[in-house]
C-alpha positions in Angstrom: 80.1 66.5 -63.5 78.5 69.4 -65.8 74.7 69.9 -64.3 72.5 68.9 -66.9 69.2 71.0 -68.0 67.5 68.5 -70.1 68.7 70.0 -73.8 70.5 67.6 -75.9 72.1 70.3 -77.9 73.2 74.3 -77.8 72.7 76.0 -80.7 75.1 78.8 -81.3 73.6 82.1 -83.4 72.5 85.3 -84.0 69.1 87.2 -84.8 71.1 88.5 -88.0 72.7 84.8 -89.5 69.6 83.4 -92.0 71.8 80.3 -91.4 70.8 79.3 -88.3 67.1 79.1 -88.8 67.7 75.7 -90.6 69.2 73.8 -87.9 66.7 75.2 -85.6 63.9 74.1 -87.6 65.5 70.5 -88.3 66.0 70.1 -84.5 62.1 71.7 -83.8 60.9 68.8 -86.1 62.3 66.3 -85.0 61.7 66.9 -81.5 65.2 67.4 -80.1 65.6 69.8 -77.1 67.8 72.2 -77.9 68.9 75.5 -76.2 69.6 78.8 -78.3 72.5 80.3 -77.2 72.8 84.0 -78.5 76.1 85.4 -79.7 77.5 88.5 -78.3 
């Protein structure tokens, strides 16, 4: 079994998509833990 860091969800992105500040916002709101995972 996976070990499991407390996040409910990974985000997937990069600091040049505009379209992933929405999700991020909508999951900062309503409190969901969440880990930003930055694209290579």
């Amino acid at each position: 079994m996976a070990e499991s860091n407390g996040n409910d969800v990974n985000v997937l992105g990069s600091w040049a998509r505009p379209f992933v500040f929405r999700p991020k916002s909508a999951l900062s709101l309503k409190s969901v833990n969440f880990e930003y995972v930055e694209e290579i």
